[in-house]
Each structure stands twice: as C-alpha cells, then as structure tokens.
C-alpha positions, 0 to 999 in steps of 0.5 A: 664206676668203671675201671677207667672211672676209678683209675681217674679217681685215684689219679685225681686223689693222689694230686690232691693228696700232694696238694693237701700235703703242702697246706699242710706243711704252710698250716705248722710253718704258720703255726711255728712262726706264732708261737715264736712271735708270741716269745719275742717281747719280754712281758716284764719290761716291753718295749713300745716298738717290739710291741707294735711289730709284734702284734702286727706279725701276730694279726697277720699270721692269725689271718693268713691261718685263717684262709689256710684253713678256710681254704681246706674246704674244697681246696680243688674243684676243677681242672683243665687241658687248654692250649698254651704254654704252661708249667704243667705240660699235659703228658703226650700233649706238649702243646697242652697246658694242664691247670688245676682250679682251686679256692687258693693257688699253690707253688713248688718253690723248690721248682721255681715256683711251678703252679700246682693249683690256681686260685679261681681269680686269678686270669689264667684260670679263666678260661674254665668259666668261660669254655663252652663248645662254641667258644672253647677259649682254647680249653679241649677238656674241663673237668669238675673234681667234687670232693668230700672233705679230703677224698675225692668222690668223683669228676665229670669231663667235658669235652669243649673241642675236637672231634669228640667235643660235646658232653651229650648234655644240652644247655647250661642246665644239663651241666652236671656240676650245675645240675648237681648244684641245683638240685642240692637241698637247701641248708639254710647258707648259702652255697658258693658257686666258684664250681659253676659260675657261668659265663655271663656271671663271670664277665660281671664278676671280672668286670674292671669298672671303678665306678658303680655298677647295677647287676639287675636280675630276676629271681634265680638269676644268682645275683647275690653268689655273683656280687659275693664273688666279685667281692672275693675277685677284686679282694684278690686283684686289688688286695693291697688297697682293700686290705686297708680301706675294707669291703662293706657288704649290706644284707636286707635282713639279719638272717640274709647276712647269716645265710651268705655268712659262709660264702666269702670265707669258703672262697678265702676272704674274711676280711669284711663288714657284713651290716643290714642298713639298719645296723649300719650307723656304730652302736645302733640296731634297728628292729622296732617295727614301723608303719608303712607311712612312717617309713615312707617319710623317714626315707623321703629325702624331704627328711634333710629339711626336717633334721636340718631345722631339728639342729637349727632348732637347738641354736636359740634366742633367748626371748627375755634379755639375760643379765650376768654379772662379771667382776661385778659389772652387770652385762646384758645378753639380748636378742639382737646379741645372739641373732648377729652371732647366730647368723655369723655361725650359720654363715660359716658353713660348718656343722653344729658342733664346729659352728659353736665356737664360731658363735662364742666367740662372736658373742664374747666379743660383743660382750668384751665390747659392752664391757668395754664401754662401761669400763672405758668411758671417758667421763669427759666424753671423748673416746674410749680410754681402752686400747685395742689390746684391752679389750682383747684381753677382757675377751679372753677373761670373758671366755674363762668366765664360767657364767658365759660358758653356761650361757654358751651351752643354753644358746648353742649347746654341743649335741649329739645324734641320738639325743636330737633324734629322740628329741625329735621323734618323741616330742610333738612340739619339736615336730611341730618346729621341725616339720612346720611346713608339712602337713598334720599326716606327716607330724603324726606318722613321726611321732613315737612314744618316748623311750621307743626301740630304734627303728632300721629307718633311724639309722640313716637319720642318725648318720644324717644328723651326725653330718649336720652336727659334726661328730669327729670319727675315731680317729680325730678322737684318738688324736685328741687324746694323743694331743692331751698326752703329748702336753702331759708328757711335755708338763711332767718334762718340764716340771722335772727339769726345774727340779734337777736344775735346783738340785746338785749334780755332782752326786755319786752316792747311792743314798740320794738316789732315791730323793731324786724325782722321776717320770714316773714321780710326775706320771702316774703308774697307770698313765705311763702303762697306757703309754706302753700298750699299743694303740690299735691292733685291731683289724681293718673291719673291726676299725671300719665298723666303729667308723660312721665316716669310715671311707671304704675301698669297695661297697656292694649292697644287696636287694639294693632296690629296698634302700630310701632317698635317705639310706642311699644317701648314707651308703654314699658316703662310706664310698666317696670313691662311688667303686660300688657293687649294687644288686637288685630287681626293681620288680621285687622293691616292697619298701615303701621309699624304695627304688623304682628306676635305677636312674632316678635313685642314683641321679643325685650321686652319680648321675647318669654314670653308672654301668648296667649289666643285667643277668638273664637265665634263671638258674635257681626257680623251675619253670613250672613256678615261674609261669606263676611268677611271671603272671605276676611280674606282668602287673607289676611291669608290662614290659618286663622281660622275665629270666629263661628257667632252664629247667622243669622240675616235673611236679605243677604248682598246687593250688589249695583252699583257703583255710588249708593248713600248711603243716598238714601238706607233703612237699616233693609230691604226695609222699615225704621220702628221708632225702625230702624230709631233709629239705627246707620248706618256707610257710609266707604269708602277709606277715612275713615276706620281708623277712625272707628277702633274698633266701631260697626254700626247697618247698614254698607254702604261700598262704592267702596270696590275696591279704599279700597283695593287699597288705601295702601298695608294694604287694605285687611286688611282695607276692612276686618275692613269695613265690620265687623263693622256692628250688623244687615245688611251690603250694599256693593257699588261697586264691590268686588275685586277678 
C-alpha cells in the first residue's frame, strides 16, 4: 500500500472510529433507558396501564437495540464527493458536498443535526448507485470503504467526472467492489448488496409503484438481493404503515429462507415474516412429498369446486324422517324440512360456519310451527288459538332444547379446515362426492392413506377451506373472549350490588369488615390476575404470523414462477392492497400448476395492471456456463433473450462420463489450493433440483443431466436451474440431451 494509500486509510478509519463512538454511546443510552423501564411498575400491585406502557417502551427499545447492533456490521461502506450543497463541505471544494453511505444514518445533534452518515435508502445517498462516467448525477469521486468489523482494511476511488474521470476498468464487471463481490466464496447465506447495487437494480429497488410489481431475470441477474433490498427501502420510506401491517417474504424452500435469513437484518429491518408457501397456512408444515399429478390437481383452480362441494357435503338430509320428542310432543324432522332450511342458509352468501345459525334458526322455526299446530289446534276447526308471540316464545324454548341442538350439528355441524380436508383426501367415498364430476385419474391422485404428513400443496387448500367455512382470525377470537369477561364483570358487579344494598351501610367497625363481599369473593383469584396482564405484547410478525386473514403492508414472493392457481390465490389474500413484489423467471418454473406468463396467472387479481421490469446482466454465472445454459433455455423459449454474463471465469465446462464419481473430482481446476477447499460445491442430480432452488455454489457437479430432463414435464426447466446455480466452474456427468 502506498503512502498516500495508508494516509487514506488512516483518515477514512478515524471517521469511522468517531462513527462507532456515537453507536456506541446510543447502544448504553438504549441500554439505560431499559433497565430503568424494567423498574417502573411495582411487581407486587401492577397496574394494568403502567403495564401496557411498559411493556411497550420495553419492545421498542429491544427492537431499536437490535438495528444498533445489527447495524454494526459494515456500519459504512461508501462515500462520495458530488455537487451540491450539503452539511458537510469537502475542504478546498466548497462547492462539493462529501456524504458518507452506510446501513443506518447518523447525526450530530449538538451540530444541529449535521449528517455524519447516510442510511442507504435515504434519497440523498442515491446518487452513489446511480453514478456512472456518462451519467455522473453530479458525483466527481465515489469511494467504496471495506471494512473488517471495526478497521477499515481498504477503499477503492472512482473518479466519474472531470478530466481524470474513469477508474481504468471497463464495464460493471471491472467494479472492484462488484468484483471482489463476486469472486467471493460462497457461505452458504446470502450476501447483501447495498456495497454494489447497480443501476438498473436500484430503479427497481425505489420503484414507487403501489401496486404489484414482476422483476423477471435470469439466472444471476440479483433478483432476489434486489426484492430483499426494496423490502428494506420501503420499510424505511413507509415505516409508520409497515411497522403496523408487516412485510410477508415467501421463500421456495426452507433452506432459501435460511440462506437470505441474514440479509434484511444486515441491512437493519428485522421486522418481517419469512414463510415458504407451504408453511404459510398458522400451525402447518407442509413436507410430505407428492407425485407430480397429485400437485398439478391440488394447484388447479378446479380445486375450489371440489373443497366447495367437500363443505356443502357436510350440510346433510337426513334420508329417514327423524322424530324428537319435546315436552312430550312428538315432532317430526323430514327431508323437505332441512332442504328449505338448507336452500335458505345456502342463499345467505355466508360461509359454513356463519350460515349454521341462518339454517337453525329456519329449522326451528318450522318446528315452532309444527309444534304450534299440535298445540293450538282449535278442536272446533277455526284458527290457531296460539298468538304470534306464542309461538315465538316455543321458538325460543326449541332453540334451548338440547335435542334440536344435537340435530342442529348432525345436519349442519361447525367445521374446521383440518378435519374437512383429512376427511376429504383420506376417504375415497368423500372424493368420489366431492370430485363427482371429474374423472377416475384425478380421484385417484387425491387419495392418500389416513393419518399422512401434510403436504406444501395442502396448505393453500387449507386456507381455502378456511374462507369457504369462515374461521374468525384471532382477533375476533380475542374479542369474544373480551366480551365473555365484560358479562363476568358485569355479573359479579351486579351480584354485589344486591349484596351491599341488604346490607347496613352505617358500619365503622373493623370487626365487620371482613363480612363484607368483594370482586375478588365473586371473581376468582385466577380470573382477576388474567385481568391484570397485558394482552398482546407480542410483536407486529409474531401477531401476522398466527393470522391466516392477516392483511399485510407489503408481500414480495420469490421464485414466484412456482406458485399454483390455488397458492396465488392465498397469497392474494394477505395483500388485499395487491402492493406486491413478485421475482421470478418463468424459464425456470419446474412446478407442475406453476406460471407459464405472468399475464395469464395474475389475470383473475389484477388483470392486466401490473408493472414489469426485467433485469438483464447476469452478475453472478460466468459465460463460459451460460453458453451451456443458454442452449438450453433455447428449448425451453426459442425467443428468450438470455442475460449478458459480464465476466469469464477462464476455466470451460467440463464434460464427464457417466458413471464418474463426483466425489472423486477437483473443482477450480485440476488442483484443490486451501482458499478452494473453502468454497462450496453443489452435487444435482434428478432428486434434488428443487431443493436448491434460488441458492448459489462456487462449483456445481450436475450428475446424468439426461434422467433431469426426463424426470417430469418441466425438466428442461429443472436443468436450466441446475447449471446456473454455479459462481466459479460447473462439471456436467453424463451426456447433454439434444
């Protein structure tokens, strides 16, 4: 390093000292604040309030610590000189203002707020994404700070106007941050790329559409880093509204989600639901593996019709009439009876579970009435000697009678999406109802022993039935249970005041006191401690997550090119917004219901009114690979235009013998040195393509390439995954198909 190098350096590290310094300093002020917050309410006799505010304070301190620390980790990793006025003139350059980029912004408040670093997001630190030479947005130098926990280890200048304005490096791909970026070794998380996000990434990434957005791009192209990014972005532009409503993140796989697990917290937002599609549905996990005809049926949108008549298959006749006896009089429960109550229930619009008392109420009053005309018979033969408010009133004895209630759930019984859908998929004559109008092919593939694992397609049929039923969210839950302790209190309350009322009230003598009834006589200890506690402290993703009708600010789902008629139709309805992030390739969709045009699949939710951006340089894959690549995406889309590689990596694609054994093979070439040894390498083969869905190798061994394509109708599509997943070399076991 030269002089003037180390000069730099040492100048750059003192900044960042003075920018750790002040972390530091907010970290034990947070710290404080908590431990006095935690001293505020007296354990021995809280108060409900005091409670509520604490634990309030208590959250948002705990969460604000959490973006300090995480922030810590490359606090600063950029600077820039550009033309305007600023708080921070660059000394001998007035005219310049000299803004430092960072994961969060900081401020000298004993300077009247002077900007000492800028969060990423924030506009004015724009311009150090978007300067290139021809387009310098007035930036003359851009520097890029890489630092090693706390020490800066070394910057890298651009110079982007002015006589002197270019770095000697041609093309994005030269960048060295980018570069260094790029050749990194893989770790098996993904990396963030606020360092060196690109133009085109960044106008996607600010994009201020309120609607739903398609960000298509081949392999490489950063699609997923650019989604997680503008979750960050707008988390930080629109924070008062998503703090509340929350960010809902859908991964394909379980091991996607721990890959980018790191990202959004390194960029200081921790504040979201990560979920794959199959995990989405509260309480379920969906990992039972499925044959390719059985998901293609499940993730049909025919599936509505069938859980449709599954529900209407539990709204029964009874066949034979059913005779009850109330106060002794006979009454008769015939098929005609429940058809006219059913039709009324069916006709109110409302789900299962809301329709029941629609058709109790229907049947009891057919049933007031046959009881009416045994009782009120004028023997005489003249009108019914029962006024109307008669036989209101043996409607409403009816509707206490137990027996009816029992005939109430045998005809309409209260469901629940679980239990229809084992009913359903584990019974064949429940199939044979429910899917009458479907062929012997699709009944069979429903069918699955009793007691199976749930499947990731089960859970957007689950949400499905929960709609169809009417499932009350927590919410309403939490209100009922409210409700019941409102009546308590209001029972108890009562209960006492006829209780002091027969008793003296001119009592001053201690002795009686303890005669006298309290709440706590009427209320039970237990019952007024749950009075006390405070009920929900639980954070915005906490509450979302145990929410199937949770409506959340902002939904962005990767691989979005896999999701079915029936799983888009659940995502939807967490985003009746439609403010929607979707990231995909329909090049790469190896699901069997998945996308083939984004058009086509968001047609019944949005219809044509979506914003398309499409991301074209290939960051990630060296060219070498995608001349494999691109032969393939050939067959899948003639008139694909493929992503520009922007780098070769020296070393051609090799091509083995079948039967080779991948464990036998050196990867970087024919030797293995210790940095090597380090990178991460991918062995794919038929088994195992979706499971490695939207991660990136150093080195990728594809085995039998041929018993890919073969595997299922999407298997071009699966091959094209295969060979893209790779940053540094790919070996190919096993011929090419043609």
């Amino acid at each position: 390093m030269s002089d003037d190098m180390e000069r730099e350096v040492a100048a750059e590290q003192t900044y960042v000292d003075g920018l750790f310094a002040r972390l530091d300093a907010e970290v034990a002020q947070a710290n404080e604040r908590l431990r006095q917050v935690m001293l505020e309410v007296d354990p021995a006799n809280p108060d409900a309030d005091a409670l509520v505010r604490r634990e309030t304070e208590y959250h948002g301190l705990n969460a604000k610590l959490d973006r300090l620390n995480l922030a810590q980790m490359g606090l600063v990793f950029g600077r820039i000189d550009i033309e305007a006025e600023g708080d921070n003139p660059v000394p001998d350059h007035p005219e310049l203002d000299r803004r430092y980029i960072g994961r969060m912004g900081l401020d000298a408040r004993e300077e009247g707020y002077r900007t000492l670093l800028l969060d990423w997001r924030a506009p004015m630190a724009r311009p150090f994404y978007l300067a290139t030479t021809a387009q310098p947005e007035g930036v003359t130098v851009r520097r890029h700070i890489r630092t090693k926990g706390r020490e800066v280890t070394d910057i890298d200048d651009e110079l982007l106007s002015g006589e002197q304005a270019a770095t000697g490096r041609e093309g994005v791909g030269g960048e060295t941050a980018l570069y260094q970026a790029i050749q990194a070794a893989r770790t098996g998380r993904m990396r963030s790329i606020v360092e060196t996000i690109q133009r085109e990434q960044d106008e996607i990434i600010r994009d201020a559409t309120r609607g739903v957005m398609v960000v298509e791009g081949g392999p490489g192209t950063g699609k997923t880093a650019v989604a997680l990014h503008r979750v960050a972005y707008l988390m930080y532009t629109w924070r008062d509204l998503l703090s509340s409503t929350g960010v809902l993140i859908i991964g394909p796989n379980p091991t996607f989600l721990d890959y980018i697990s790191r990202v959004l917290p390194e960029l200081g937002e921790t504040g979201v639901v990560l979920s794959t599609v199959g995990a989405l549905y509260p309480g379920v996990r969906g990992t039972a593996p499925e044959s390719l005809l059985t998901r293609e049926i499940k993730g049909s949108e025919e599936m509505v019709s069938i859980l449709t008549e599954a529900v209407r298959a539990h709204q029964s006749l009874p066949g034979e009439p059913v005779e009850i006896t109330v106060d002794a009089l006979p009454l008769t429960v015939d098929d005609a009876m429940v058809k006219a109550s059913r039709t009324r229930a069916r006709r109110s619009r409302r789900p299962h579970n809301d329709a029941r008392p629609v058709f109790a109420e229907h049947l009891i009053g057919q049933l007031a009435e046959q009881m009416s005309e045994r009782i009120g018979a004028d023997p005489l033969g003249g009108a019914n000697l029962l006024s109307r408010a008669d036989v209101d009133q043996l409607h409403d004895d009816l509707a206490e009678e137990p027996k009816v209630a029992d005939l109430v759930d045998r005809l309409w019984p209260e469901l629940e999406p679980r239990a229809v859908l084992r009913g359903l998929l584990e019974d064949e004559d429940a199939i044979a109802v429910a899917a009458a109008a479907y062929d012997d092919e699709t009944r069979g593939a429903l069918l699955r022993p009793a007691g199976s694992d749930w499947a990731a397609s089960d859970a957007a049929l689950l949400d499905e039935l929960a709609v169809l039923i009417g499932i009350p969210d927590p919410d309403e839950a939490r209100a009922r249970e409210n409700e019941e302790w409102r009546e308590q209190v209001s029972e108890a309350q009562e209960a006492l005041d006829i209780l002091s009322g027969s008793r003296s009230t001119d009592n001053d003598d201690d002795m009686f006191e303890a005669e006298i009834l309290s709440a706590h006589d009427v209320i039970d200890a237990e019952t007024l401690a749950r009075r006390q506690e405070v009920r929900d402290i639980r954070s915005t993703a906490d509450r979302a997550r145990a929410d199937h009708t949770w409506a959340y600010g902002h939904v962005i789902v990767d691989e979005a090119q896999e999701l079915s008629p029936m799983e888009w139709r659940m995502i939807f309805r967490r985003s009746p917004s439609r403010w929607m992030t979707l990231v995909g390739d329909t090049a790469q969709t190896g699901s069997p219901a998945g996308v083939d045009t984004w058009a086509d699949a968001l047609e019944p939710f949005v219809s044509g009114r979506f914003r398309h951006h499409k991301l074209t340089v290939n960051y990630r894959t060296p060219a070498e690979i995608m001349e494999v690549a691109n032969h393939i995406l050939a067959r899948i889309d003639p008139d694909a235009t493929p992503a520009t590689a922007i780098r070769e990596s020296g070393i051609p694609v090799r091509h083995l013998p079948s039967g080779t054994d991948p464990e036998s093979l050196g990867f970087g070439g024919d030797t293995v040195d210790a940095e090597e040894a380090e990178r991460l390498v991918a062995v794919i083969d038929a088994g195992n393509v979706s499971g490695i869905k939207g991660l990136e190798f150093d080195h990728v061994v594809v085995v039998e390439p041929g018993e890919i394509v073969d595997r299922s109708p999407q298997g071009w599509q699966d091959l094209y995954v295969a060979v893209t997943r790779a940053t540094q070399t790919l070996t190919v076991i096993g011929e090419l198909p043609e």
